[in-house]
C-alpha positions in Angstrom: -19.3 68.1 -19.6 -17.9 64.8 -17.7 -18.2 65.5 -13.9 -14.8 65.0 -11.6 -15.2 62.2 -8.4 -13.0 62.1 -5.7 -11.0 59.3 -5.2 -9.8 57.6 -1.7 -6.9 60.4 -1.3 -10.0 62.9 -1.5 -8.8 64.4 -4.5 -10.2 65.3 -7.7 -9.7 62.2 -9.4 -9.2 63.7 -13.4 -13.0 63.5 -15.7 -13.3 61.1 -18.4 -11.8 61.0 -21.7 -12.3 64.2 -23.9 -14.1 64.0 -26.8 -11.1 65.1 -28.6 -8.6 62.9 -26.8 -7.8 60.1 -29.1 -8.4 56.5 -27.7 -6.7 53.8 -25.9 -6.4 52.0 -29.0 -4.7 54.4 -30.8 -1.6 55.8 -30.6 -0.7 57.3 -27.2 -3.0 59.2 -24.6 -3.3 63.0 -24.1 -1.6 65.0 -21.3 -2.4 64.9 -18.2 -6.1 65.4 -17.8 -5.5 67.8 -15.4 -3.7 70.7 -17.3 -6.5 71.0 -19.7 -9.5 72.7 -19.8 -11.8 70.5 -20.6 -14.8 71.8 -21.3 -12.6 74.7 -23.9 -13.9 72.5 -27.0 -10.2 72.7 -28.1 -7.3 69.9 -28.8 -4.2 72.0 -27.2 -1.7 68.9 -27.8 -1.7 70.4 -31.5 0.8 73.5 -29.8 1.5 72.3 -26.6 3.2 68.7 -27.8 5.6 70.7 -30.4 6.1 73.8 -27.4 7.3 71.5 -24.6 9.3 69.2 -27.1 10.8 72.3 -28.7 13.5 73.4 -26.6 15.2 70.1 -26.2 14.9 69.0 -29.6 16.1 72.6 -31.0 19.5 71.7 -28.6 20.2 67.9 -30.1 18.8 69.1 -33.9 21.4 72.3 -33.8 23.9 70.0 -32.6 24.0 67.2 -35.3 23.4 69.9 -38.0 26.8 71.4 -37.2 28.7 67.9 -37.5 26.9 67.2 -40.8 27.3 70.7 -42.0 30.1 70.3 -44.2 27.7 68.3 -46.2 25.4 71.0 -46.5 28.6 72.9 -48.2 29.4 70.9 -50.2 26.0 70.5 -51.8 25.9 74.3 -52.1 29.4 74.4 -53.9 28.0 71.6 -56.3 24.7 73.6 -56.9 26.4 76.3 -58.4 28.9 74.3 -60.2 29.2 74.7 -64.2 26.4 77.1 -63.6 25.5 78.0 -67.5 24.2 81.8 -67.2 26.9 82.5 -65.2 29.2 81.3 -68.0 27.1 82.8 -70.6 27.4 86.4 -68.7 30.8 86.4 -68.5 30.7 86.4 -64.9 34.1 85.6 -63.0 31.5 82.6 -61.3 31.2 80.6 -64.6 35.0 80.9 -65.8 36.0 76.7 -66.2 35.2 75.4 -63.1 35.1 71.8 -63.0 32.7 69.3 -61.8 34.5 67.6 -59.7 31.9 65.8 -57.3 31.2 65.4 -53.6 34.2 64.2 -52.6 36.7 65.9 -54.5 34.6 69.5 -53.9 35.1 68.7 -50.4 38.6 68.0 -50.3 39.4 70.8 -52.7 37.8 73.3 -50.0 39.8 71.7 -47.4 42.7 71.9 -49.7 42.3 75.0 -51.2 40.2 77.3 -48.3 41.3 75.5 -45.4 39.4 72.5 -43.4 37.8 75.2 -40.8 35.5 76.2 -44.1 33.7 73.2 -44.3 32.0 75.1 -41.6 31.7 78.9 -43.1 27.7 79.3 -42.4 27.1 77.5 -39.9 26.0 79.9 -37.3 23.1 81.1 -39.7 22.0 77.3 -40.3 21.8 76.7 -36.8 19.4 80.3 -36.3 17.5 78.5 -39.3 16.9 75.3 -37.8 15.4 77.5 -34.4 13.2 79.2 -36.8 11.9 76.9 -38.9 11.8 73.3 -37.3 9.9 75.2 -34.2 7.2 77.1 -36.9 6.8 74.0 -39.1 5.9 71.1 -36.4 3.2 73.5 -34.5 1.8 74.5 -37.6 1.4 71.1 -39.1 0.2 69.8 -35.8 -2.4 72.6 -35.9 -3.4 71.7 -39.1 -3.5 68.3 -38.7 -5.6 68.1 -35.8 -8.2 71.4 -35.5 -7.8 73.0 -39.0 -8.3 69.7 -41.6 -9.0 67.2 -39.3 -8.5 63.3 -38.8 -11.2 60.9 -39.9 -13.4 59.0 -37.5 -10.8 56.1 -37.4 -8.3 58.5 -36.6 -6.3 58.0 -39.6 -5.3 61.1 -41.3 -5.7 60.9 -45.3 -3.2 61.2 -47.5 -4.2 64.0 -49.4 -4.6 65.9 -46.2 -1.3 65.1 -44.8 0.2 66.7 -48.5 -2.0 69.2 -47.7 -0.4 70.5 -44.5 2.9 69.4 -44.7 3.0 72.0 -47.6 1.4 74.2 -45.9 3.7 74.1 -42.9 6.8 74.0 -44.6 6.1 77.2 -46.8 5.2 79.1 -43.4 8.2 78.0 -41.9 10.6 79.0 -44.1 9.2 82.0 -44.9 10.1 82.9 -41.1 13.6 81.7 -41.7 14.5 82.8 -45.1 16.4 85.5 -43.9 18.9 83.1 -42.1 18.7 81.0 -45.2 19.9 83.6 -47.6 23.1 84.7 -45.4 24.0 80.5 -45.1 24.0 80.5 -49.0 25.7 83.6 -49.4 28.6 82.8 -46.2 29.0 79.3 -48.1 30.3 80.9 -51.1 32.6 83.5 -49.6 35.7 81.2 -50.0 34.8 80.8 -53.4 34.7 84.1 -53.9 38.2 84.8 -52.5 39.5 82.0 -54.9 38.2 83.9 -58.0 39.9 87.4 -57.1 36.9 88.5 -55.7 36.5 90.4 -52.5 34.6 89.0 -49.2 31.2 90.4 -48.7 30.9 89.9 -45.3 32.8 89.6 -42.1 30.5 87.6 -40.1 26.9 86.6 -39.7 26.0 90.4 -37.7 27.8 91.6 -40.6 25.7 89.6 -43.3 22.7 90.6 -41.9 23.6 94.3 -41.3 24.9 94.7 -45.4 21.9 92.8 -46.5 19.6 95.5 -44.6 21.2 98.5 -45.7 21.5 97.7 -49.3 18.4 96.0 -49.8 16.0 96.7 -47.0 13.9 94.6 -45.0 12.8 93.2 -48.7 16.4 92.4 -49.2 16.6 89.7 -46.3 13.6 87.6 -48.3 15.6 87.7 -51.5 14.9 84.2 -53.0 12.1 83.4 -50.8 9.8 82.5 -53.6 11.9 79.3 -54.5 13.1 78.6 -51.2 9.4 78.4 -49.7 8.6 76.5 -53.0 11.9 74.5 -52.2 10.2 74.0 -48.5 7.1 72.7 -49.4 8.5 70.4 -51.4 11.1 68.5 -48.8 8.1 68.7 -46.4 5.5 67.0 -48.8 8.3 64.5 -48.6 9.5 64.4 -44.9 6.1 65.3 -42.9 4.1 63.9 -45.0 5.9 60.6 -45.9 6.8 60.4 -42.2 2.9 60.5 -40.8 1.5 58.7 -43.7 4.2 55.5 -43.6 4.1 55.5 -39.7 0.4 55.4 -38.9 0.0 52.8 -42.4 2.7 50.9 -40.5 0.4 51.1 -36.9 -3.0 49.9 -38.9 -2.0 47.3 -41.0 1.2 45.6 -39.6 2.2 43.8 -35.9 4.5 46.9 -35.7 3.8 49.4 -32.5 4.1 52.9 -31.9 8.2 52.4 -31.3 11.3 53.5 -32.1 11.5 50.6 -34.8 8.4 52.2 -36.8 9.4 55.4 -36.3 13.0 54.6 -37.2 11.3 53.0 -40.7 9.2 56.0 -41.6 12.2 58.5 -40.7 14.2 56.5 -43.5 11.4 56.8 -46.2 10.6 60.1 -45.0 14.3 61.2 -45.6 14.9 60.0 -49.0 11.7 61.3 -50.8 12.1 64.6 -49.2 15.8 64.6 -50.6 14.5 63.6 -54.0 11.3 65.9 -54.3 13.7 68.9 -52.5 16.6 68.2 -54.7 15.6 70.5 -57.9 13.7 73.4 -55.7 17.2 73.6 -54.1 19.8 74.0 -56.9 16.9 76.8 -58.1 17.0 78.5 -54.7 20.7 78.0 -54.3 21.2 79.9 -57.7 18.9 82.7 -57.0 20.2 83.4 -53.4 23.5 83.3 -54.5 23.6 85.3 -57.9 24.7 89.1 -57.9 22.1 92.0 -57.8 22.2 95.6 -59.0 21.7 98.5 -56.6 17.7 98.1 -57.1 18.3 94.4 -55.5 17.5 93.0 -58.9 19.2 89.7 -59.8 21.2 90.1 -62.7 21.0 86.3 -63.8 17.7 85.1 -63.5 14.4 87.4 -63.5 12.4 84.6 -61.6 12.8 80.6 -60.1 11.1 79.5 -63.3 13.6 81.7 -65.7 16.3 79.4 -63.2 14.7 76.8 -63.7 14.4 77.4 -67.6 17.9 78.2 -68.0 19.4 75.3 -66.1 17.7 72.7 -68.1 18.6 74.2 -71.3 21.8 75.1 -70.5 23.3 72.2 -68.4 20.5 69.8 -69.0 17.7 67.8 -66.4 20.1 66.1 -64.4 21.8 69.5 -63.3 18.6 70.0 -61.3 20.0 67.1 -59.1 23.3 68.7 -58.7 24.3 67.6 -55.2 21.9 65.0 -54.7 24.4 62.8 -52.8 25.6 64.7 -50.0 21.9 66.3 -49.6 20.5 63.1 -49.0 23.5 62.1 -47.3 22.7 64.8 -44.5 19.1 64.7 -44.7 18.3 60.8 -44.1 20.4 61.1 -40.5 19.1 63.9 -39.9 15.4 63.0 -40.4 16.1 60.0 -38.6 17.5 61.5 -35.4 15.0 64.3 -35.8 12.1 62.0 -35.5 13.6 59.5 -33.3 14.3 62.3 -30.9 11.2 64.0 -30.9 9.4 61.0 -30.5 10.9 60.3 -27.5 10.9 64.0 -25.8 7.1 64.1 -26.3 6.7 60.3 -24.6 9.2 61.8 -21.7 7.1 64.6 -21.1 3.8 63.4 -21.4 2.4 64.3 -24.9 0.8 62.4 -27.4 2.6 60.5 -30.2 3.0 62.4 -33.4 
């Protein structure tokens, strides 16, 4: 264990590097040495980083998601759009509704609903974003750094970084599924009332509340399957992309650990992550969102693959990327001031690079 010397103050001065502190030469320093227990054997900027960053970042994320949440409804509206079991069930959902595209879906809402709709489900996206940006960064970090581990150059391989960012986003959406499935099901309510139907809820305690009692705890992870398998997906893309572009960028380019390369891998990280998500999402979408007899059965499709199945055959492949546009209109922003900002909180604070 390196020994502490005193320095001309006549305090501890902090020991020497860690053996799991990553060098000069790399990407940024631990914190500071004298928070840690050294001789622990243990990397605690895998939870700490993420836990002190966490707060602040949870504010600015829940903050831009509610000014780009209109595109978030809008891709749900598209989603479900010419949805061919719903037509072939007879179901009040699939009677002739056009496809009318991103911007016309949007100003038909405003139109039709009213422009305060754009924003119907908000309130549970924001609770999502909590649940699952906070789950997924720790757990990745974890993994990255004390479950699969770096190699000796400190570069993380590629199929390791697949590895956990799968990993990470299954487990955090699994925590936040439940807010997910009352944000699909609030997004359609105006729909609903256009179609004769009547509303289901009356607010977000509401949603919750109705879902419980009818359904049981099992109730609020209805559609979890796909939207975990939706998760892992846009994570393979956005964690993954991100940590594998960046750290190519810092080993075999001029570039440095800045804003400018992490303002590059936010961009790729954003658009694969919209175009592996895509698909997993119109599947999700449609399972959340179709109805469900009093066992909680889905009366549309039996599983995500019987979706999936029935999409392609019905509407063809490229229904799969049903609101592609305004999906990776939100997301490539979004990952961009997600990464730019948490970049930056860890730097202010004193944590290691990501």
């Amino acid at each position: 264990m390196p020994k502490a010397t005193l320095n001309r103050s006549g305090c501890e001065s902090p020991p020497a590097p860690h053996k799991y502190s990553r060098p000069a030469t790399g990407r940024c320093t631990l914190l500071t040495p004298c928070c840690l227990p050294w001789d622990s054997g243990v990397d605690f900027t895998s939870v700490v980083g993420p836990a002190i960053a966490g707060p602040k970042l949870t504010f600015v994320l829940c903050s831009f998601s509610s000014v780009t949440f209109p595109l978030d409804l809008t891709k749900t509206r598209l989603q479900v759009q010419g949805e061919a079991a719903a037509r072939g069930s007879g179901a009040a959902a699939g009677q002739a509704v056009p496809y009318r595209g991103m911007l016309r879906t949007a100003a038909g809402v405003v139109q039709e609903e009213g422009l305060l709709k754009l924003w119907q489900g908000a309130t549970p996206a924001v609770y999502r974003h909590i649940v699952y940006s906070g789950v997924r960064m720790v757990a990745y970090e974890h993994l990255r750094d004390s479950v699969l581990g770096r190699a000796e150059d400190e570069s993380f391989p590629f199929w390791k970084a697949v590895v956990g960012g799968m990993s990470a986003g299954a487990i955090g959406q699994f925590f936040a599924s439940p807010t997910d499935l009352v944000k699909v099901q609030m997004q359609m309510e105006g729909k609903r009332k256009l179609e004769g139907k009547p509303l289901r809820f009356r607010g977000v305690h509401h949603a919750f509340m109705k879902i419980l009692s009818e359904g049981g705890i099992r109730g609020l992870w209805a559609g979890w399957v796909p939207n975990v398998q939706r998760a892992a997906l846009v994570n393979m893309g956005d964690l993954t992309t991100y940590d594998s572009v960046k750290h190519f960028l810092l080993l075999n380019t001029p570039l440095t650990d800045n804003s400018l390369t992490h303002s590059i891998a936010s961009g790729c990280s954003g658009l694969v992550a919209a175009v592996l998500g895509t698909p997993a999402d119109v599947v999700k979408t449609r399972i959340m969102n179709q109805p469900r007899d009093k066992q909680g059965r889905g009366l549309l499709y039996k599983s995500s693959t019987d979706c999936l199945i029935q999409t392609v055959q019905g509407e063809g492949f490229m229904s799969l990327y049903k609101g592609f546009i305004p999906t990776w209109m939100r997301m490539a922003p979004w990952s961009l001031v997600f990464w730019l900002t948490y970049e930056q909180i860890r730097r202010i604070c004193g944590v290691s690079s990501f």
